[in-house]
Backbone as JSON Lines, residues from 0, in Angstrom:
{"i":0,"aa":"X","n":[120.12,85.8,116.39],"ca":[118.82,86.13,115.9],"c":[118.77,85.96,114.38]}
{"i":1,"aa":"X","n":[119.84,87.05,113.58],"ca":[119.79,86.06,112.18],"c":[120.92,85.78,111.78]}
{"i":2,"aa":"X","n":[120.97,84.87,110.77],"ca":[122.33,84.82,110.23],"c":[123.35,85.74,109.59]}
{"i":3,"aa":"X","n":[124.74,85.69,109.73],"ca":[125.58,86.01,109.08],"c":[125.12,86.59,107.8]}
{"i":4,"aa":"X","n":[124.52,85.66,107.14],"ca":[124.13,86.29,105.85],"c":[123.01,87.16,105.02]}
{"i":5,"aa":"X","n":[122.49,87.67,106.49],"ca":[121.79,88.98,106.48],"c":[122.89,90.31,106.46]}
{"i":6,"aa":"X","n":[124.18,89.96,106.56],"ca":[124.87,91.38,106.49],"c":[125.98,91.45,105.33]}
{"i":7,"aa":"X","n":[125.7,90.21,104.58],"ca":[126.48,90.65,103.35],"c":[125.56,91.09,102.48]}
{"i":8,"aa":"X","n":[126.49,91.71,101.4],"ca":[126.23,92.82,100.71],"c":[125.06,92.15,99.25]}
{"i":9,"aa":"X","n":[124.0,92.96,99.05],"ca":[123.02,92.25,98.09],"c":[123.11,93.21,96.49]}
{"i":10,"aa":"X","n":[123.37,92.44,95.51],"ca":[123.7,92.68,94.66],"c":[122.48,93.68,93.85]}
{"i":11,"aa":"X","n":[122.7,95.19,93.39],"ca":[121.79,96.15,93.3],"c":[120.92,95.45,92.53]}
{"i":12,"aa":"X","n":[121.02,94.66,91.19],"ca":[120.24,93.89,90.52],"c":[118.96,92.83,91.48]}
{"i":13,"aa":"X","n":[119.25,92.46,92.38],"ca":[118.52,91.11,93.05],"c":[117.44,92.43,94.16]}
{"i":14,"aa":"X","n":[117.99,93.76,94.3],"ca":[117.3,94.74,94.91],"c":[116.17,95.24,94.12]}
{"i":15,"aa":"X","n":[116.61,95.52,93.14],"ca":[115.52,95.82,92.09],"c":[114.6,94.95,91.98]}
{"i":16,"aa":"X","n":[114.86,93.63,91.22],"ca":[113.73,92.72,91.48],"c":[113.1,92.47,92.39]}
{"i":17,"aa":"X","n":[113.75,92.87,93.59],"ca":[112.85,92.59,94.53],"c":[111.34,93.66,95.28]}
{"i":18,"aa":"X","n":[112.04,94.65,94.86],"ca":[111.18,95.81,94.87],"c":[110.22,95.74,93.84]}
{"i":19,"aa":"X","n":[110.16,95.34,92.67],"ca":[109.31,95.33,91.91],"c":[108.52,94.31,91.73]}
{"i":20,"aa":"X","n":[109.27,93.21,92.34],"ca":[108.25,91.73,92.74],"c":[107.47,92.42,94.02]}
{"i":21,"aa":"X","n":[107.72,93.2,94.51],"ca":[107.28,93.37,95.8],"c":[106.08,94.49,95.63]}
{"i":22,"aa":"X","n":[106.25,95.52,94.59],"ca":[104.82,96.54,94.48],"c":[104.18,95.47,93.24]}
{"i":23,"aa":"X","n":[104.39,94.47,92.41],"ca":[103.51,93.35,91.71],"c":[102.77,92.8,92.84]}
{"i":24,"aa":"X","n":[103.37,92.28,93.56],"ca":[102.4,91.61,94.75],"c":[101.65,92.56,95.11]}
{"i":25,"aa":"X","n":[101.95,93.48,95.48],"ca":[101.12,94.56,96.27],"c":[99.81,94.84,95.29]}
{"i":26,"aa":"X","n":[99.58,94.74,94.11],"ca":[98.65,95.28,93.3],"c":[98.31,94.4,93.17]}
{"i":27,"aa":"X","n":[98.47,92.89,92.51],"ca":[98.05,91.59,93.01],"c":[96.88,91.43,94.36]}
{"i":28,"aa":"X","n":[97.86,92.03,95.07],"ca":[96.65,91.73,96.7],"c":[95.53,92.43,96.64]}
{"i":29,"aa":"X","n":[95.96,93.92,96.13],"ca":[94.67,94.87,96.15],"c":[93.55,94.05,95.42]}
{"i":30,"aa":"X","n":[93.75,93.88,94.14],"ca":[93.04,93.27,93.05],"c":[92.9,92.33,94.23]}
{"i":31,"aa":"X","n":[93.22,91.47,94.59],"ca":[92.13,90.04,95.36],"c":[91.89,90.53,96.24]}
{"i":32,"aa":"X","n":[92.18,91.52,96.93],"ca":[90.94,92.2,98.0],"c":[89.49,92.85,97.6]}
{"i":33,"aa":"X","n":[89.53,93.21,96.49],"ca":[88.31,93.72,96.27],"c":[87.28,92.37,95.56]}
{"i":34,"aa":"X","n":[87.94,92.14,95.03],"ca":[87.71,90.95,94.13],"c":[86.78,89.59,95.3]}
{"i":35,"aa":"X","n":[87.45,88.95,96.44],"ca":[87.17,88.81,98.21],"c":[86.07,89.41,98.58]}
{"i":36,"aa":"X","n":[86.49,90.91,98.5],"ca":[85.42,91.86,99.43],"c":[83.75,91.59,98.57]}
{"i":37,"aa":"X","n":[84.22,91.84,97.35],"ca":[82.77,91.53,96.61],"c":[82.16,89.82,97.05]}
{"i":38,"aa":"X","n":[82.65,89.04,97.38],"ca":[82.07,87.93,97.82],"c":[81.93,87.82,99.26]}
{"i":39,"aa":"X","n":[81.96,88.69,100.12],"ca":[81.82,89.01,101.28],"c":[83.24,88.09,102.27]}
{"i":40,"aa":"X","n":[84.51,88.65,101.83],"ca":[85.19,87.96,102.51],"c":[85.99,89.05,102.94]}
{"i":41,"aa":"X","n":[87.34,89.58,104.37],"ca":[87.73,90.88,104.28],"c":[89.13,90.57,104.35]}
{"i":42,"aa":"X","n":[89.31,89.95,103.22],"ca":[91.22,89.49,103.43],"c":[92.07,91.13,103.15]}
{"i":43,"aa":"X","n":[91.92,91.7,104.39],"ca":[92.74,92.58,104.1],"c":[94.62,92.7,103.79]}
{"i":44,"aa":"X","n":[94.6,91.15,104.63],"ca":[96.38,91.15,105.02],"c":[97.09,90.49,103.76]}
{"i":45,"aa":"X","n":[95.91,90.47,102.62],"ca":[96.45,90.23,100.84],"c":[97.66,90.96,100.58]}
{"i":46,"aa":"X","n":[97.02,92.17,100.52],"ca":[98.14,93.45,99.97],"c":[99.66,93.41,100.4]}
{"i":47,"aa":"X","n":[99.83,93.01,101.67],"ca":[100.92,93.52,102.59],"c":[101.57,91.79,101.88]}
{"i":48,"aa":"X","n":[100.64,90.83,102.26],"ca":[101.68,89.82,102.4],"c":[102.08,89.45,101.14]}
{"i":49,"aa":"X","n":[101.15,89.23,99.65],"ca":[101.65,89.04,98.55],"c":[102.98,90.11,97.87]}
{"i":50,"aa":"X","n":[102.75,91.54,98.71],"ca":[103.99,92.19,98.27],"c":[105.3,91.7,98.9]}
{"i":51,"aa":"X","n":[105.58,90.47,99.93],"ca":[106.31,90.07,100.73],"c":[106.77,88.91,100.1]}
{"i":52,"aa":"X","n":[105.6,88.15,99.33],"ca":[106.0,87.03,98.61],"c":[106.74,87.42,97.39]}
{"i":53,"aa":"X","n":[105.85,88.82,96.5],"ca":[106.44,88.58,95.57],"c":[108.2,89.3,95.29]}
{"i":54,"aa":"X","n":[108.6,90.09,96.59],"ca":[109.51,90.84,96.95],"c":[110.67,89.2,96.97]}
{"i":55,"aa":"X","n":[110.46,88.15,97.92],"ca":[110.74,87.15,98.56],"c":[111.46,86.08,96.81]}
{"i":56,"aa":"X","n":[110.19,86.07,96.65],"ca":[110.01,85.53,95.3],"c":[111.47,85.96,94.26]}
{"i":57,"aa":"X","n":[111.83,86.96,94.22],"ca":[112.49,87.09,93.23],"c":[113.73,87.85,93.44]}
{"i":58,"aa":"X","n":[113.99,88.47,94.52],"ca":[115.22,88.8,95.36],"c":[116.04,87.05,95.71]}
{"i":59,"aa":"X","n":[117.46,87.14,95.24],"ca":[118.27,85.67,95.4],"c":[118.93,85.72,96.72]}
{"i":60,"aa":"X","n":[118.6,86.67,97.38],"ca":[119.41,86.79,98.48],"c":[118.59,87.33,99.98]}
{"i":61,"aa":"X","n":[118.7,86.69,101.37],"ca":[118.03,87.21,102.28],"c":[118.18,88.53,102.78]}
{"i":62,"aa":"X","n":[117.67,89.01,103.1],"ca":[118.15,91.34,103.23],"c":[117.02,91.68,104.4]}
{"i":63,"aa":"X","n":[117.39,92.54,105.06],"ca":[116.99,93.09,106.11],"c":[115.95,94.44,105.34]}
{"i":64,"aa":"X","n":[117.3,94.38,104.4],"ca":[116.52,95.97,103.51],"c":[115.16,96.0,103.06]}
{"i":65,"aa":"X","n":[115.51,94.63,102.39],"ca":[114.29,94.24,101.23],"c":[113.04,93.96,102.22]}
{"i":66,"aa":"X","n":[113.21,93.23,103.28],"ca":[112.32,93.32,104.26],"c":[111.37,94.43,104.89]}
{"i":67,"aa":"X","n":[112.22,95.1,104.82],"ca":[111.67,96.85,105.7],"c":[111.2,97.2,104.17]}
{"i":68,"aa":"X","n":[111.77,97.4,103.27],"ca":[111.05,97.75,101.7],"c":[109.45,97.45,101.58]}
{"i":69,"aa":"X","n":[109.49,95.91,101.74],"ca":[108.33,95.17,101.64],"c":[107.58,95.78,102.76]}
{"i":70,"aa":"X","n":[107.94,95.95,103.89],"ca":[106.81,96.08,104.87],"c":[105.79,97.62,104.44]}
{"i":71,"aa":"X","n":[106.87,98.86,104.49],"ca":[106.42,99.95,103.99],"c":[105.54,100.13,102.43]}
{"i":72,"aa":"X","n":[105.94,99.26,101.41],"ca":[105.19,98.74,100.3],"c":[104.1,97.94,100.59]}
{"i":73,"aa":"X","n":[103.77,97.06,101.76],"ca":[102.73,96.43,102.25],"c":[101.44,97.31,102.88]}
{"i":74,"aa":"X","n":[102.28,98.39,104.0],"ca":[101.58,99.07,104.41],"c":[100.51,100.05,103.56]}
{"i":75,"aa":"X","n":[101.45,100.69,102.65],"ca":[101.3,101.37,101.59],"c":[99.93,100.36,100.51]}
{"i":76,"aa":"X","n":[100.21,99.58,100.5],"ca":[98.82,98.94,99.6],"c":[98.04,98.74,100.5]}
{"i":77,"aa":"X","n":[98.09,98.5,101.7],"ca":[96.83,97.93,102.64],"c":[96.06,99.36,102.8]}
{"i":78,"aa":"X","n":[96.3,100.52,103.21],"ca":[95.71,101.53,103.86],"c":[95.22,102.07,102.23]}
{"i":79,"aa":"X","n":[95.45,101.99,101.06],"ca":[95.28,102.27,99.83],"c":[93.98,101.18,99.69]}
{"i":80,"aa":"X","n":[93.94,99.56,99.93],"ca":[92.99,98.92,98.77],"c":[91.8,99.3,100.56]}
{"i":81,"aa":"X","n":[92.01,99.79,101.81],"ca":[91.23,99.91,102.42],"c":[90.53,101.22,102.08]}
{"i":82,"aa":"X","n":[91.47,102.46,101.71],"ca":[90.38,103.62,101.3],"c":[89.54,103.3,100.03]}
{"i":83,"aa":"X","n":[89.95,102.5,98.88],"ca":[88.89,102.13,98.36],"c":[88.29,101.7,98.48]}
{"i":84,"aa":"X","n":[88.07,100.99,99.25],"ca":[86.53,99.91,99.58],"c":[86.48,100.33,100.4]}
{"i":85,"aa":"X","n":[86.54,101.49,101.61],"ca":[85.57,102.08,102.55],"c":[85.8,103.27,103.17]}
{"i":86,"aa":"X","n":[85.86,104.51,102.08],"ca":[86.38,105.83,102.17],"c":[85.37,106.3,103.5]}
{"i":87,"aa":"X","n":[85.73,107.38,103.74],"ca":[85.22,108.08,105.13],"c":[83.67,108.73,104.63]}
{"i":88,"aa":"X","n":[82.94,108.85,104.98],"ca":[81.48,108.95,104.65],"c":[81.46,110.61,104.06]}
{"i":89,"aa":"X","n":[82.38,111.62,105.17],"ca":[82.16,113.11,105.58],"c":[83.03,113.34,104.32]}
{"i":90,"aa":"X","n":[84.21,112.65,104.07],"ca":[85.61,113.43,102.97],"c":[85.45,112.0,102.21]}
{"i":91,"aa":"X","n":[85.43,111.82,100.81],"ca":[85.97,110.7,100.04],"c":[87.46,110.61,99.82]}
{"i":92,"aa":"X","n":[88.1,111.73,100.19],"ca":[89.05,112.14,99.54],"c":[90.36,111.28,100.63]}
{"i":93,"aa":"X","n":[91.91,111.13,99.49],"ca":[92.65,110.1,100.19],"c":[93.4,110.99,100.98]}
{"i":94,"aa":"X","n":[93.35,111.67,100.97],"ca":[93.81,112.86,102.37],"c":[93.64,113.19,103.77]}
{"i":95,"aa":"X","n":[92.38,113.3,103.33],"ca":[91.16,112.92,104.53],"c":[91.27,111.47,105.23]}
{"i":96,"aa":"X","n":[91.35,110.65,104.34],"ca":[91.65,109.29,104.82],"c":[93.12,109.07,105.73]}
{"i":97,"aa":"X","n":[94.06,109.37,104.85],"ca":[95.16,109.37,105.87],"c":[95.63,110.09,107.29]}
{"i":98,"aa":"X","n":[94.57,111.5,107.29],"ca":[94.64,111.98,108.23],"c":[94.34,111.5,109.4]}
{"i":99,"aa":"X","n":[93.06,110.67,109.24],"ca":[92.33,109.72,109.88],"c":[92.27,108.45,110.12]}
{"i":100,"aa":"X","n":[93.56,107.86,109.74],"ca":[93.33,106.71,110.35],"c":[93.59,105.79,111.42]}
{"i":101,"aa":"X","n":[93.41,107.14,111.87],"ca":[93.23,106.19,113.74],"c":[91.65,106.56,114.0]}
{"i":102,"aa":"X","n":[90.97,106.93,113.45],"ca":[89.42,106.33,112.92],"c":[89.14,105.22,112.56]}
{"i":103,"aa":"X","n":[89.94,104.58,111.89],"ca":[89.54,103.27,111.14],"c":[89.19,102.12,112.19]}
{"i":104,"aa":"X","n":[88.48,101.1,112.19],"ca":[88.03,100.23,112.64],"c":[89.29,99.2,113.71]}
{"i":105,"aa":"X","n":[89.25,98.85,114.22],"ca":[90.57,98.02,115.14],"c":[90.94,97.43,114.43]}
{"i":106,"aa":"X","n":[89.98,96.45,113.79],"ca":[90.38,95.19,113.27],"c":[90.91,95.17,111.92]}
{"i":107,"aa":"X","n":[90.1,96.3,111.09],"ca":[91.3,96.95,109.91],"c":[93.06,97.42,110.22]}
{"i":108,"aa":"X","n":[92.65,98.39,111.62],"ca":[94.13,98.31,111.87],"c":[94.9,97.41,111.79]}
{"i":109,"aa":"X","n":[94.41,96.92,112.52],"ca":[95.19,95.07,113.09],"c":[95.6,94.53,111.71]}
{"i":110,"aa":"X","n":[94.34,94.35,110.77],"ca":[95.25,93.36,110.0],"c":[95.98,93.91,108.49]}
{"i":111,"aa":"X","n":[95.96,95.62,108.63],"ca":[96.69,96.45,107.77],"c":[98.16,95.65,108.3]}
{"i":112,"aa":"X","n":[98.51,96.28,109.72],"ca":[99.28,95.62,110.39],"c":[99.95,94.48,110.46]}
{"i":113,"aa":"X","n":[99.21,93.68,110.32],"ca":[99.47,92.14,110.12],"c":[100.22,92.04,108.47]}
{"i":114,"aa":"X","n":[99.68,92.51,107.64],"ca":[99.69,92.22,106.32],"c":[101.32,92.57,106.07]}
{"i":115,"aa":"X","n":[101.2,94.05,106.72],"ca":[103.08,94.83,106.88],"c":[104.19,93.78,107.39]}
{"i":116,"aa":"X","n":[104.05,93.19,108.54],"ca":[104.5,92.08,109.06],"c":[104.59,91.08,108.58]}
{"i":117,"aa":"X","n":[103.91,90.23,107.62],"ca":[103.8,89.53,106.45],"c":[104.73,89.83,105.61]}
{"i":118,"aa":"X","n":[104.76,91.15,104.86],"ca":[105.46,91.61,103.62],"c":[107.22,91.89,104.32]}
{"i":119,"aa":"X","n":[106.96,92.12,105.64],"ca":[108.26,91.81,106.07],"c":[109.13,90.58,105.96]}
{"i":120,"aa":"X","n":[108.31,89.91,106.74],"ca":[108.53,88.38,106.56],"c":[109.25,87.81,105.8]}
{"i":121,"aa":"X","n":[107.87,87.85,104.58],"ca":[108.31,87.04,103.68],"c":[109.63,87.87,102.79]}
{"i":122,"aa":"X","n":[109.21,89.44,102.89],"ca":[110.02,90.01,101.96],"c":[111.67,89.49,102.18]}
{"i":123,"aa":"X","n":[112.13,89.49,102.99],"ca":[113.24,89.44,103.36],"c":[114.15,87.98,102.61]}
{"i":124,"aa":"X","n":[112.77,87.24,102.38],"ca":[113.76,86.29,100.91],"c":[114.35,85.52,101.94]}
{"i":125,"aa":"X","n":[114.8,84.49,101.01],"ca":[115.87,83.78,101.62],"c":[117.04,83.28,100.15]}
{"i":126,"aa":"X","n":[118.54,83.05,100.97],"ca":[118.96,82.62,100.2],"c":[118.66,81.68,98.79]}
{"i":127,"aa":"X","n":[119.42,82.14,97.57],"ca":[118.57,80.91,96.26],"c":[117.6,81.5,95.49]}
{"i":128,"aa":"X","n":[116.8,82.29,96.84],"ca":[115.33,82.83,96.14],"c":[113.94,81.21,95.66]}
{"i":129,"aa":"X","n":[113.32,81.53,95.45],"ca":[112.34,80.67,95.04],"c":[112.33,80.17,93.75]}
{"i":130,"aa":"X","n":[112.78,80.83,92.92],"ca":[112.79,80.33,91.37],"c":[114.51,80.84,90.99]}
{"i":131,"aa":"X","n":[115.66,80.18,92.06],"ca":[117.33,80.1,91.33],"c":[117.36,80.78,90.22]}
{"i":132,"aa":"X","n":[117.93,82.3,89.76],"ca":[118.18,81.92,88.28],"c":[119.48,81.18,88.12]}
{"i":133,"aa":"X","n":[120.04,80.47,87.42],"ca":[120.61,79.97,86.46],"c":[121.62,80.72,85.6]}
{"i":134,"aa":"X","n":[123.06,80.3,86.12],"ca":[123.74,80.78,85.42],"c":[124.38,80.2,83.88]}
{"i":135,"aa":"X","n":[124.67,80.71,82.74],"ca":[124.71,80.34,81.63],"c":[126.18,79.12,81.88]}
{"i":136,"aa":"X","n":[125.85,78.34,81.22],"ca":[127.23,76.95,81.37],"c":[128.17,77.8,80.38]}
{"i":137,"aa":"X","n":[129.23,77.62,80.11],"ca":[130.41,77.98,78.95],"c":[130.8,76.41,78.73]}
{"i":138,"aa":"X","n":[130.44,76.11,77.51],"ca":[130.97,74.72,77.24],"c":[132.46,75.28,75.75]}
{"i":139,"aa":"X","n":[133.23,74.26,76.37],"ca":[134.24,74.32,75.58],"c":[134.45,73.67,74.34]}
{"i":140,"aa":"X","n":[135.03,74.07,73.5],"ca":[134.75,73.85,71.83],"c":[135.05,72.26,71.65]}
C-alpha cells in the first residue's frame, strides 16, 4: 500500500515546515473562499486542500504524520472559513456552531470532508519535496 519510505524517520526540521506550510495554505484557502463566495462560487474544499499543498510543498520527505497533520489542519480551516460565511441564524457564536454541525447542510459536510482528504493527500509530500532545498557545495581551496 505504501512505500518503505513512509516509515523512515522525518527529520524534526522538514516537520516544522511542513506544518507551517500547511496552516499558510490553510489561511490561503480561507482567504479564496470568501474571496469565491463573494463571486458566487462555494469552493469550500480550498481550505483543506491548499493546507495539503502547502504542508506537501515544503516538507522533503513523504510522512504519514504530516498527512494526518494536514488533514486535521484542513478540517480545522474548512468548518472555521464555513462558520464565517454562514453562522447559525439562532447563535452567531463559534460554539454554537461546533456543537452543531451535524446541522450543517450535506453538501458542506461533504466537501469540508473532501477538502480534509485533500490536505491528507497532498499533505503527506513526497520524497525531494516540490522546491529540493539545496545543499551548500564545499569547494576546495
Amino acid at each position: 500500500m505504501f512505500s518503505n519510505t513512509m516509515h523512515q524517520s522525518v527529520p524534526p526540521r522538514d516537520i516544522v515546515l511542513g506544518v507551517l506550510g500547511g496552516i499558510a495554505g490553510a489561511c490561503l484557502g480561507c482567504f479564496l473562499f470568501h474571496a469565491f463566495t463573494r463571486q458566487g462560487f462555494y469552493a469550500m474544499v480550498l481550505p483543506g486542500a491548499l493546507a495539503g499543498i502547502g504542508c506537501g510543498s515544503l516538507s522533503r520527505h513523504r510522512s504519514l504524520i504530516l498527512g494526518v497533520a494536514c488533514a486535521f489542519i484542513g478540517a480545522i480551516a474548512g468548518v472555521f472559513a464555513e462558520w464565517q460565511y454562514a453562522p447559525f441564524i439562532k447563535d452567531k457564536s463559534l460554539g454554537y456552531f461546533l456543537m452543531h454541525l451535524h446541522q450543517l447542510r450535506p453538501l458542506s459536510q461533504f466537501l469540508i470532508f473532501a477538502g480534509s482528504l485533500l490536505a491528507f493527500w497532498f499533505g503527506m509530500g513526497r520524497n525531494g519535496g516540490v522546491w529540493p532545498r539545496r545543499q551548500a557545495v564545499k569547494r576546495d581551496p
